[in-house]
N, C-alpha and C positions, 0 to 999 in steps of 0.2 A: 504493500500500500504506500501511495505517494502521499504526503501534504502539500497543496497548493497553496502558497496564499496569493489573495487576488489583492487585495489594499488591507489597510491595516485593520482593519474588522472582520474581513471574511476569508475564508479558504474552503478550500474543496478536497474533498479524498478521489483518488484516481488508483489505476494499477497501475498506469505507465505515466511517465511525464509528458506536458502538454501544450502546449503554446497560448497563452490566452490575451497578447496583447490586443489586439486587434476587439476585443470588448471596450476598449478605450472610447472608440469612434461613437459608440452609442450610447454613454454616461457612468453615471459611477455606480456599480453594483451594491446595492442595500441587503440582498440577502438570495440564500440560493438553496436550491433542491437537486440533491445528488446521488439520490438514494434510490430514484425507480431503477425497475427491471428493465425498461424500454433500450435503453442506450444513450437516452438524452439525458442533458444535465438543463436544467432550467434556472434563471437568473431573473430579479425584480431589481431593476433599469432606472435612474433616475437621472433626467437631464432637464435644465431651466424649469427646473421645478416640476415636470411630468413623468407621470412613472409609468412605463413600459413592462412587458411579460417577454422575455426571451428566451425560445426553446433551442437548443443546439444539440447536433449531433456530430460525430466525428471521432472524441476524446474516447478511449479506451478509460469508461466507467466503473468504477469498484462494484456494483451490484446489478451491472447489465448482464442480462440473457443470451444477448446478442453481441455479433460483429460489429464494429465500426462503420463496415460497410453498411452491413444490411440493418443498423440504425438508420442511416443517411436516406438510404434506399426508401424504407419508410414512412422517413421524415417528408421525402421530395412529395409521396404521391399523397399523403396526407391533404398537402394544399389544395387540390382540387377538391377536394372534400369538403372543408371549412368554408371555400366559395362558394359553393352549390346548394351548401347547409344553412348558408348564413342567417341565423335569427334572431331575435331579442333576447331570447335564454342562451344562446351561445357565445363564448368570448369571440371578441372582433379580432381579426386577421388582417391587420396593417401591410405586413411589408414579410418576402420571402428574400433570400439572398443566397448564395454563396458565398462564407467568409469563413478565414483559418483555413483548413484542411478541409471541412465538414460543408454542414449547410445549416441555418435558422430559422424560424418563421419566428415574426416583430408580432405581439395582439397589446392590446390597450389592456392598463392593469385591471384589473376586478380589485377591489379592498374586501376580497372575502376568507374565508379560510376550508380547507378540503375536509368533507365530513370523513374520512378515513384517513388520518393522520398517523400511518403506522408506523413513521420514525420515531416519532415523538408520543403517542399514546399509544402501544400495540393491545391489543385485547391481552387481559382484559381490563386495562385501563381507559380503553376507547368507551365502553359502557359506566364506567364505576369513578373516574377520576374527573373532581368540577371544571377543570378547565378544558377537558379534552372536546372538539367541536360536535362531534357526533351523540355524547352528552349533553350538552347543551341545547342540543336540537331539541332532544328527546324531550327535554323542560320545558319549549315551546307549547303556548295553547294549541290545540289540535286544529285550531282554526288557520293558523299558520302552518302550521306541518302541510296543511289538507289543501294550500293555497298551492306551498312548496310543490307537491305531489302531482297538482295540475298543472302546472307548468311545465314538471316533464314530462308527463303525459301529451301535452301539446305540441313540444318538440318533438316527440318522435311519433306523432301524425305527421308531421312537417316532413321527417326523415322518411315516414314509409309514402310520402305522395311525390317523392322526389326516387322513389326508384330504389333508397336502400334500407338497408339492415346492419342493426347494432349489433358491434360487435365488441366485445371488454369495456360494458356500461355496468361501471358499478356504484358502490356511494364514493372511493375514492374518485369520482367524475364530477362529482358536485361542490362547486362552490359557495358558501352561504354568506353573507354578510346580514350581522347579528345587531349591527345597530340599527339599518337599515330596511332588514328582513326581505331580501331581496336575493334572488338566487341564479348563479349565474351554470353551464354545463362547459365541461373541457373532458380535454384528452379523447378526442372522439375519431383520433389516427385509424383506428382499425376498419371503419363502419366498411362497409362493402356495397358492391351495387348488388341488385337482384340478376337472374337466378344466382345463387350461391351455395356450395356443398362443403361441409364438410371433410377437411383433406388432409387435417393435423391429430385425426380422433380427441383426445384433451383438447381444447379451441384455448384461445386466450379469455382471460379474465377470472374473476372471482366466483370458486365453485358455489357461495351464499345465493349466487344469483343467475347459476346458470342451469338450462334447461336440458333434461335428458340426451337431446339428439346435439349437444354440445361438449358430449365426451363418445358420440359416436362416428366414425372415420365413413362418410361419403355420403353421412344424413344432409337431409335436406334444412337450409339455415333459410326462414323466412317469415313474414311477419306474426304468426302462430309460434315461435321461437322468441318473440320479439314480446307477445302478450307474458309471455312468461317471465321475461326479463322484468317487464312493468310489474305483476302481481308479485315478483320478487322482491323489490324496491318499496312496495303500498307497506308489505308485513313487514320491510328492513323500520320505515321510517315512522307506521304508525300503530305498528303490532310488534311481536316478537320475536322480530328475525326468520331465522327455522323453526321456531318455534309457533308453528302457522293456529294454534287453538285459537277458538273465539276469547278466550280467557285472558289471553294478551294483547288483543285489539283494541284498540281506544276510538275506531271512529262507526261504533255501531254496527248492527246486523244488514244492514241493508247492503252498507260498502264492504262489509264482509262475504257477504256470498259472492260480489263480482269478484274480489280478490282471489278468493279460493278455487274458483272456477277458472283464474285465470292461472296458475299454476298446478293445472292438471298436470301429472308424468303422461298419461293418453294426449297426447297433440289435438287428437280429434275431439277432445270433449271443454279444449278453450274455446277462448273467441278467436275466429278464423285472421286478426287482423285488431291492430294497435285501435283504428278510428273504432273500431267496433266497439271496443274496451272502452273507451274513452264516451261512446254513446251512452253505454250502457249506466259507466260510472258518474255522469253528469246527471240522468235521469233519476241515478238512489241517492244522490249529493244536495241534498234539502235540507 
């Protein structure tokens, strides 16, 4: 393991040493994320007073999964995505580049924090410890959770009428700002167009929230994959996790049948499709 330091407050862990002048050009680094599996190292940017999100790939990562390369690789096809995607729940996407070795995408800062903060709260301090964010949430009235909840549900109407399907949507995906109770979606690199199969058997992302035919190799990935994702996400943030009993739901019987229904293991007994879900769940949301 290397220590970088980048200016007198911050530094970064690497395996290999790294080059990171050329961060200069874009302002003074206030704090940084070094710790996904992705390959990228992520940087909050501050110049004449504006602060910036900077994601990069290139650097040979301490807890990457992946090659340098096929970070970068990625990184690149990601950006047609975040164009195509672009919505009011998702972080804005300024400016792409090639710079250093690697490549960036520039988005406009969010002042939120990630409800799965497993550097800094791993379970089970993410549940049980008062500062941890996804804590926090949980302390929200439901009436905010339930706001939170429709919002992503919106956005990925938005994703499924644009052709694709989520892919490694978990709660590390959401960003929430707690003064302002406003919630913003990232990390959305994987999403795919439609038709899409199964080609890695384990898929990417968080087993809490993934669906049967995403640890099976040539299943079919599609919006019935995608209700499951959401009925995973209702129980993470307004029920019990895995823990799918009415017992630990807090927003009633009504939003609880769709939810449950929406995480069938039979495919065929969700809802065929995100808007459907999202019908269904607006019509018991009274």
């Amino acid at each position: 393991m290397i220590k970088k330091q980048l200016n007198q407050d911050i530094s970064i862990q690497l395996k290999a040493d790294y080059n990171f002048n050329w961060l200069n050009r874009f302002g003074q680094v206030f704090t940084v994320f070094d710790q996904q599996d992705s390959g990228n190292i992520s940087f909050g940017i501050e110049s004449e007073g504006v602060k910036r999100f900077l994601k990069y790939a290139g650097a040979e990562t301490l807890h990457g999964s992946v090659s340098p390369e096929l970070a970068v690789q990625n990184l690149k096809q990601s950006v047609g995505i975040y164009q195509e995607l672009s919505h009011a729940s998702l972080v804005n996407l300024l400016d792409h580049m090639e710079v250093g070795d690697g490549y960036c995408l520039l988005f406009d800062w969010f002042d939120g924090e990630v409800l799965h903060n497993h550097w800094n709260f791993p379970p089970p301090l993410k549940y049980e410890h008062p500062d941890a964010p996804f804590f926090r949430f949980k302390q929200l009235p439901i009436e905010k959770r339930l706001t939170a909840f429709k919002e992503i549900l919106e956005f990925h109407v938005h994703v499924e009428h644009h052709g694709y399907v989520a892919i490694d949507f978990y709660d590390g995906s959401i960003l929430y700002d707690f003064t302002n109770y406003q919630l913003k979606i990232c990390d959305i690199d994987l999403y795919q167009k439609k038709p899409y199969i199964n080609t890695m058997g384990r898929m990417w992302g968080s087993s809490r929230f993934m669906s049967p035919e995403e640890f099976e190799l040539g299943a079919v990935i599609d919006g019935s994959t995608n209700v499951f994702n959401m009925g995973a996400m209702a129980f993470s943030l307004l029920g019990g996790e895995l823990n799918r009993s009415y017992d630990k739901w807090e927003a009633g019987r009504d939003l609880y049948e769709v939810a449950i229904k929406a995480v069938e293991k039979d495919r065929n007994k969700r809802f065929p499709s995100v808007e459907v879900f999202y019908q269904e769940w607006n019509k018991r949301d009274s």
